[in-house]
Every structure is written in structure tokens, then in C-alpha cells.
N, CA, C and O atoms as a GROMACS GRO file, in nm:
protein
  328
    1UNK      N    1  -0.815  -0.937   0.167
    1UNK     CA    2  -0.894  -0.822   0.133
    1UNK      C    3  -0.809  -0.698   0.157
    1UNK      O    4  -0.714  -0.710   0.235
    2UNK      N    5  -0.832  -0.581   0.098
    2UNK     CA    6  -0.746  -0.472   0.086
    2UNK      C    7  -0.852  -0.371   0.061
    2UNK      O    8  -0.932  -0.360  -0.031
    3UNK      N    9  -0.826  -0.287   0.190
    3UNK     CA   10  -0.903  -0.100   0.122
    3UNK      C   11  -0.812   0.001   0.103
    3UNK      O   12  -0.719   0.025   0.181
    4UNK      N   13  -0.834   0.055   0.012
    4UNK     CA   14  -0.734   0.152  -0.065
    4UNK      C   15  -0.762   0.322  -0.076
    4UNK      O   16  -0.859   0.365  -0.138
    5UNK      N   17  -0.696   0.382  -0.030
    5UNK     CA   18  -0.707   0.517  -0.012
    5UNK      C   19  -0.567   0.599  -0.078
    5UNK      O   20  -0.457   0.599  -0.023
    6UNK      N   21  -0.600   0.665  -0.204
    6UNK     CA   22  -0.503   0.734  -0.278
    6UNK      C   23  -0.535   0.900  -0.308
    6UNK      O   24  -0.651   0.938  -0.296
    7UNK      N   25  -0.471   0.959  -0.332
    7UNK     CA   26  -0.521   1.092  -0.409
    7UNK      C   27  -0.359   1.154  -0.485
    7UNK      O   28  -0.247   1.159  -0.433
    8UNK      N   29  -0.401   1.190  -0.610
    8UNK     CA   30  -0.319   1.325  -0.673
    8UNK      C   31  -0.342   1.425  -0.633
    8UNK      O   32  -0.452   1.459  -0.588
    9UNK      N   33  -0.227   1.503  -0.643
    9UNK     CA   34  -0.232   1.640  -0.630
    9UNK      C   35  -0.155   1.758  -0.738
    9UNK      O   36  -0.035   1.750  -0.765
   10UNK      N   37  -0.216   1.830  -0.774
   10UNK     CA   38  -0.148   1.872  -0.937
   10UNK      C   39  -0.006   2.030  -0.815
   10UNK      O   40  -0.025   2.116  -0.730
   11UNK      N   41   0.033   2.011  -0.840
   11UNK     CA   42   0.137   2.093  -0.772
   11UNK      C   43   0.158   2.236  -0.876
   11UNK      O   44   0.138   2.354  -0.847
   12UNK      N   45   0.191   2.192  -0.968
   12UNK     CA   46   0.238   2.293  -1.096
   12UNK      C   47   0.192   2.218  -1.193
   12UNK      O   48   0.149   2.104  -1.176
   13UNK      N   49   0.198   2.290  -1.327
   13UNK     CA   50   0.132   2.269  -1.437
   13UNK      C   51   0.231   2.155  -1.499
   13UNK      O   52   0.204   2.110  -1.610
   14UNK      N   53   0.357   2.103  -1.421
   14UNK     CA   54   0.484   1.983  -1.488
   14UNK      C   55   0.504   1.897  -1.370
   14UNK      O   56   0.552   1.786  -1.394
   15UNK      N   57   0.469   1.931  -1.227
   15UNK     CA   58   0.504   1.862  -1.115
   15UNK      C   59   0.327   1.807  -1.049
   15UNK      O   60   0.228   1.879  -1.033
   16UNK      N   61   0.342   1.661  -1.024
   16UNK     CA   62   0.229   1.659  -0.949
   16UNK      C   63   0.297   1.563  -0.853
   16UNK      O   64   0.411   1.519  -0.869
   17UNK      N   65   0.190   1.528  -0.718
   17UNK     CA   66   0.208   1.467  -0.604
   17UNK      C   67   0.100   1.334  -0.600
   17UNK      O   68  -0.018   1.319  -0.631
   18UNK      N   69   0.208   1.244  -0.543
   18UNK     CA   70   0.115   1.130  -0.551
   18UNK      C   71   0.119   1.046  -0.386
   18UNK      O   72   0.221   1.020  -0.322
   19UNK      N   73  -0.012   1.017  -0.348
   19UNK     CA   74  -0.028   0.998  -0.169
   19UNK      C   75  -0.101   0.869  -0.214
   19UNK      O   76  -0.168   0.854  -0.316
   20UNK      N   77  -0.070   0.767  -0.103
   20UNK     CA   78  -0.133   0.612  -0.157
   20UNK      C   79  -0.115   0.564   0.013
   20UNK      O   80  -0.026   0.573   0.098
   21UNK      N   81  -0.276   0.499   0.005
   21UNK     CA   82  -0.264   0.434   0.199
   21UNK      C   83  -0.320   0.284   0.143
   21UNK      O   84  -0.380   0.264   0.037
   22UNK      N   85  -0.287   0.196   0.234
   22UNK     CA   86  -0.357   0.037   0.176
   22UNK      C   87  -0.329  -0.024   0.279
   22UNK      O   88  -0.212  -0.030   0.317
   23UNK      N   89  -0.460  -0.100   0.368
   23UNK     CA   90  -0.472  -0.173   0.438
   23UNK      C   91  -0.493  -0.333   0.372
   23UNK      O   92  -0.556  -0.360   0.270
   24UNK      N   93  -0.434  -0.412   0.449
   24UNK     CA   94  -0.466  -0.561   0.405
   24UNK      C   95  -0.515  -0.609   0.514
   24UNK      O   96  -0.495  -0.549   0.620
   25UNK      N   97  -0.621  -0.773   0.508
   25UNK     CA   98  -0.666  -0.824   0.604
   25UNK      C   99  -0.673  -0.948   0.537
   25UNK      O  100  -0.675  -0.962   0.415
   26UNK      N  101  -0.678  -1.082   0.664
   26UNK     CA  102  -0.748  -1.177   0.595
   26UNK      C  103  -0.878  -1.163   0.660
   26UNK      O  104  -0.918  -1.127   0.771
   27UNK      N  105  -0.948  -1.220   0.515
   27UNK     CA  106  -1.111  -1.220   0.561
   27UNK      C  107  -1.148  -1.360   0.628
   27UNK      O  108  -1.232  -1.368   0.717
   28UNK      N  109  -1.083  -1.459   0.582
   28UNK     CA  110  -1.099  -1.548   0.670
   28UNK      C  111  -0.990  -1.638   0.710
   28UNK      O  112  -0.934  -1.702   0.621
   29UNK      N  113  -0.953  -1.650   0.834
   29UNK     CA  114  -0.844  -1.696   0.904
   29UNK      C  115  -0.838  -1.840   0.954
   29UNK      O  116  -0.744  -1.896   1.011
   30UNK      N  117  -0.970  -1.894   0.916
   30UNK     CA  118  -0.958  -2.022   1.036
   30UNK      C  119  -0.873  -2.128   0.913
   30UNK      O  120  -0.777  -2.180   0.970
   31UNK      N  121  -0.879  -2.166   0.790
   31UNK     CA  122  -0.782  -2.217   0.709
   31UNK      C  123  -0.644  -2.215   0.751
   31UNK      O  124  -0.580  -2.319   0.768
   32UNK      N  125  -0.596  -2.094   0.768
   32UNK     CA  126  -0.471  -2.081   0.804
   32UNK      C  127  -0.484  -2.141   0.983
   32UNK      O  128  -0.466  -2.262   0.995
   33UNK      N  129  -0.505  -2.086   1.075
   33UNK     CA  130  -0.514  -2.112   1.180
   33UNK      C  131  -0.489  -2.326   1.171
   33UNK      O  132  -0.394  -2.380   1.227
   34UNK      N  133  -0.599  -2.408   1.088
   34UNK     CA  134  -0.573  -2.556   1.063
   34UNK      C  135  -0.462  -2.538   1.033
   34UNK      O  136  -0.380  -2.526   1.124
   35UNK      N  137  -0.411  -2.528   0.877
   35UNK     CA  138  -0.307  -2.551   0.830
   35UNK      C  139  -0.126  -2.529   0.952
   35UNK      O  140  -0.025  -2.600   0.950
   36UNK      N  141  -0.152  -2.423   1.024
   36UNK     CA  142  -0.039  -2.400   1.134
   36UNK      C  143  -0.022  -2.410   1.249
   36UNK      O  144   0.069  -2.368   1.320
   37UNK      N  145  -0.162  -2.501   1.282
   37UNK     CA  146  -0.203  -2.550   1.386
   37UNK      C  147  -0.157  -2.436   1.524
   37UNK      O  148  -0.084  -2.477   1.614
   38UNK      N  149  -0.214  -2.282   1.521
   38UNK     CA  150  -0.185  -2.212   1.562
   38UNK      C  151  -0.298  -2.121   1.575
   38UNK      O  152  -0.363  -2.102   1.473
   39UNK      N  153  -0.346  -2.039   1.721
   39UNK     CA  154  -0.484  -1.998   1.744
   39UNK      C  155  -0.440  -1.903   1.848
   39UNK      O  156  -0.381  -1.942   1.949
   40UNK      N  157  -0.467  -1.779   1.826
   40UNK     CA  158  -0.567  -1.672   1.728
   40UNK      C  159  -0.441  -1.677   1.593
   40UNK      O  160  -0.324  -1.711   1.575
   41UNK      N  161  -0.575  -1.608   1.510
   41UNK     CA  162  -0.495  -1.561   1.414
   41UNK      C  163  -0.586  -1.461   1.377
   41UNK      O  164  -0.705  -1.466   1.344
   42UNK      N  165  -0.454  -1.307   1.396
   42UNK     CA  166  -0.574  -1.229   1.395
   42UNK      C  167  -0.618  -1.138   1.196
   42UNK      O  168  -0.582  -1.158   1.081
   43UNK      N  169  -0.671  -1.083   1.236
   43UNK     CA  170  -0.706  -1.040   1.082
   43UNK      C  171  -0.647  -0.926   1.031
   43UNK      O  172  -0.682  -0.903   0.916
   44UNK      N  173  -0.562  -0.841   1.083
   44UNK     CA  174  -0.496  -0.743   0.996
   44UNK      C  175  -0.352  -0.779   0.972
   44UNK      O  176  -0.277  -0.790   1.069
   45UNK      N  177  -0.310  -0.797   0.858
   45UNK     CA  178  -0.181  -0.805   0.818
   45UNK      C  179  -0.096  -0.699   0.807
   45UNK      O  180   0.011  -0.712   0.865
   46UNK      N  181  -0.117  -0.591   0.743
   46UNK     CA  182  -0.069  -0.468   0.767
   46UNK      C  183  -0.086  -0.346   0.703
   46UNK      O  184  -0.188  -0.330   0.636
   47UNK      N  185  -0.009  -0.262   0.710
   47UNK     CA  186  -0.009  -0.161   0.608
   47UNK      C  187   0.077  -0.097   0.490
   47UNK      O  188   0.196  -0.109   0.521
   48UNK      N  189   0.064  -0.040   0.380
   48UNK     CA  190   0.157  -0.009   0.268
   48UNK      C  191   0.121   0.136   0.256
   48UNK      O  192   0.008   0.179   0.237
   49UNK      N  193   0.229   0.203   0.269
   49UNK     CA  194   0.188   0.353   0.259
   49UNK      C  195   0.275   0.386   0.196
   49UNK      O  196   0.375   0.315   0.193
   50UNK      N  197   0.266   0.541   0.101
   50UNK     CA  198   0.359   0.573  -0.021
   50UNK      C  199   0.308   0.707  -0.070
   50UNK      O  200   0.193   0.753  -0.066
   51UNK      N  201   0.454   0.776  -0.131
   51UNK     CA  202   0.441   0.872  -0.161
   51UNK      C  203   0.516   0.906  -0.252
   51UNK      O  204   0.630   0.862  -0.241
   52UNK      N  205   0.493   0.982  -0.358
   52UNK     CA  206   0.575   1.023  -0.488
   52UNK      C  207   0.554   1.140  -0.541
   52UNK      O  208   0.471   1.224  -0.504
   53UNK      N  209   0.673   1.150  -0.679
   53UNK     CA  210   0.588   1.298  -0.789
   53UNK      C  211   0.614   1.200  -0.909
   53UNK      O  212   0.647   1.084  -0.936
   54UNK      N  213   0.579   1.313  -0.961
   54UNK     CA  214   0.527   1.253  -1.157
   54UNK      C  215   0.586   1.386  -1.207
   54UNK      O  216   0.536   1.473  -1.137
   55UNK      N  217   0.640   1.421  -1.265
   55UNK     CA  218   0.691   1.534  -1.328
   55UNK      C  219   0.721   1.510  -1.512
   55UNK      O  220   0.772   1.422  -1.581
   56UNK      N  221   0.663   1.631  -1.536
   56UNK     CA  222   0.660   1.571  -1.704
   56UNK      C  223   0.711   1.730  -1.754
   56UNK      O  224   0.655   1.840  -1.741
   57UNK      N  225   0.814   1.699  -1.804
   57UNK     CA  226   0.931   1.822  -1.848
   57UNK      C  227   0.872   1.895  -1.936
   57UNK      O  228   0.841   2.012  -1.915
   58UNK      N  229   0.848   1.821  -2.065
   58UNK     CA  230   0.809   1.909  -2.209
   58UNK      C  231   0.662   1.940  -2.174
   58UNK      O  232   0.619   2.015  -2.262
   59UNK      N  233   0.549   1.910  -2.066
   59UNK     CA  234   0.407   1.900  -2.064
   59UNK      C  235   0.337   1.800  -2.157
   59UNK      O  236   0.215   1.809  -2.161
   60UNK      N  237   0.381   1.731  -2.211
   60UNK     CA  238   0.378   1.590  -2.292
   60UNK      C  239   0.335   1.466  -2.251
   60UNK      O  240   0.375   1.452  -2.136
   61UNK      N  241   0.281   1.381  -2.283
   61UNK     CA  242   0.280   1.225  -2.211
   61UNK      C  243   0.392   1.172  -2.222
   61UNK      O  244   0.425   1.074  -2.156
   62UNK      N  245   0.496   1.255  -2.343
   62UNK     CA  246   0.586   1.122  -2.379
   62UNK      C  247   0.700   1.124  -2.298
   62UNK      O  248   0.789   1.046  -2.334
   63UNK      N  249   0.726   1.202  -2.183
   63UNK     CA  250   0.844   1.204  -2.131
   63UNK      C  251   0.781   1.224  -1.978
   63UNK      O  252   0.701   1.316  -1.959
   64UNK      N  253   0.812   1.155  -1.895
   64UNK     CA  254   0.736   1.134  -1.766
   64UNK      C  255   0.834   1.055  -1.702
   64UNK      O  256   0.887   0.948  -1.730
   65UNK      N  257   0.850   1.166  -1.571
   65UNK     CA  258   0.956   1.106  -1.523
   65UNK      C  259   0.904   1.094  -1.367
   65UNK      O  260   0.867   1.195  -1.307
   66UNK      N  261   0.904   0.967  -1.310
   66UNK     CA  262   0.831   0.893  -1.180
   66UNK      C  263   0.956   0.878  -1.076
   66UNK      O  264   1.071   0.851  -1.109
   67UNK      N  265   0.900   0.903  -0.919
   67UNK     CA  266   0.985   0.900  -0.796
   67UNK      C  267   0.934   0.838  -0.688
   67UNK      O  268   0.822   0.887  -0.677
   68UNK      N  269   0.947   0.767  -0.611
   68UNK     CA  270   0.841   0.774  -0.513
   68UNK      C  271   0.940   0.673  -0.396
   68UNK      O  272   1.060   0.647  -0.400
   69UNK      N  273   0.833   0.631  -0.295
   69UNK     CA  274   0.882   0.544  -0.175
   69UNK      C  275   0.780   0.525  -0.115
   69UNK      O  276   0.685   0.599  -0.090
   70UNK      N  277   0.808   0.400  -0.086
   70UNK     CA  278   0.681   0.300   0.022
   70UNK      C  279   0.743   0.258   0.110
   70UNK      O  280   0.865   0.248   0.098
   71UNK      N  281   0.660   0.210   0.262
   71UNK     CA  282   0.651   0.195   0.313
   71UNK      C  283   0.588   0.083   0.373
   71UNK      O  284   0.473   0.121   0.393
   72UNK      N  285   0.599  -0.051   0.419
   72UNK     CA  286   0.548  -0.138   0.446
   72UNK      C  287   0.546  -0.188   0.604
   72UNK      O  288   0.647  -0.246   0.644
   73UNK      N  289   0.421  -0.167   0.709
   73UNK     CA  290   0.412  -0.196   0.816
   73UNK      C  291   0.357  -0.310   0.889
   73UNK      O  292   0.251  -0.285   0.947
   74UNK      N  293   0.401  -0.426   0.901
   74UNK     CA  294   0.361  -0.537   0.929
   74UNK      C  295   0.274  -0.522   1.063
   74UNK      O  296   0.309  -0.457   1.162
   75UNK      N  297   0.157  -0.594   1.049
   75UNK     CA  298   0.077  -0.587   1.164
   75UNK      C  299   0.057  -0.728   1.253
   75UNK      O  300   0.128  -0.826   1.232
   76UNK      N  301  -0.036  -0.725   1.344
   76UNK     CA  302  -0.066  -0.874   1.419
   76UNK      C  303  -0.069  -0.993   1.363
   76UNK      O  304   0.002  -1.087   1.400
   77UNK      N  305  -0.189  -0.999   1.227
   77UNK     CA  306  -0.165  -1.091   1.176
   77UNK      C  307  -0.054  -1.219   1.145
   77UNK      O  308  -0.057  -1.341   1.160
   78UNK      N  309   0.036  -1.127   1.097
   78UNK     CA  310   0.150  -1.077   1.024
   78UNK      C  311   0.194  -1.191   1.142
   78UNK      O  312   0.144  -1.302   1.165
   79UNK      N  313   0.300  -1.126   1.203
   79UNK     CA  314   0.324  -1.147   1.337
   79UNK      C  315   0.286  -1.288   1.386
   79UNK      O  316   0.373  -1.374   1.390
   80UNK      N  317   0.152  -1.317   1.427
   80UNK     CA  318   0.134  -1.426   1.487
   80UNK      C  319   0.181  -1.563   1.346
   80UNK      O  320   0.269  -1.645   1.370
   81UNK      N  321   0.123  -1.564   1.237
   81UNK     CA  322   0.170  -1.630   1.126
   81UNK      C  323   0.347  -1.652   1.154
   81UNK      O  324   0.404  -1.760   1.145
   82UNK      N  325   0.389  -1.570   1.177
   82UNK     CA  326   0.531  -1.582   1.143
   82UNK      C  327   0.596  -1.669   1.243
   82UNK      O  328   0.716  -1.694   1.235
   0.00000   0.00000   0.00000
């Protein structure tokens, strides 16, 4: 399972900003827990966080030029699995 938290932001009328948060979980763990014969297993896997622009030169759709970087933070879950 995954909850997702994003927003744009228009910067200038050619530059915009792009913010992105995303949690993952398993919803249910005891499958895995059998399968790896391994106990607890906890439920957050981690996080993906990210940030970019979108910049569009002529004000056009047809030329759009994308930047960005993520971030990936492994959590408990994560962890005990491994």
C-alpha cells in the first residue's frame, strides 16, 4: 500500500516546480514473515521523496523540458526483510 502526497507550483509563466512525498507499507506481513521464517516484520518499508522543474521555452506543450531527483529512504520493514 502507498499514500501519496504531491503538489505543483507554477513559478513563472515557462518555469514550474514539482514536490512529490510517498510512503509505502505492507498491509499484510504475516505471508512474508512464513515464507522467511522470520518474526516481526514490521509494516513500513519506506519512503520516496522528489523534487523537480518542468520548464517549457516557447510556452507550448511541444517542447518541455523535465529535471528532477529522488530520493529513496529505506525503512524497518525494509531492514528486517533484508
Amino acid at each position: 500500500m502507498s499514500f501519496n502526497l504531491g503538489a505543483d507550483f507554477d513559478l513563472t509563466p515557462k518555469l514550474r516546480g514539482l514536490r512529490k512525498l510517498e510512503l509505502f507499507e505492507i498491509r499484510s506481513h504475516e505471508p512474508l514473515e512464513l515464507l522467511l521464517f522470520q518474526r516481526p516484520i514490521r509494516h513500513s518499508i519506506g519512503t520516496d521523496v522528489g523534487a523537480g522543474f518542468e520548464y517549457r521555452p516557447p510556452l507550448s506543450e511541444n517542447i518541455v523540458i523535465r529535471a528532477g531527483r529522488r530520493r529513496w529512504f529505506p525503512d524497518k520493514a525494509l531492514q528486517d526483510i533484508l
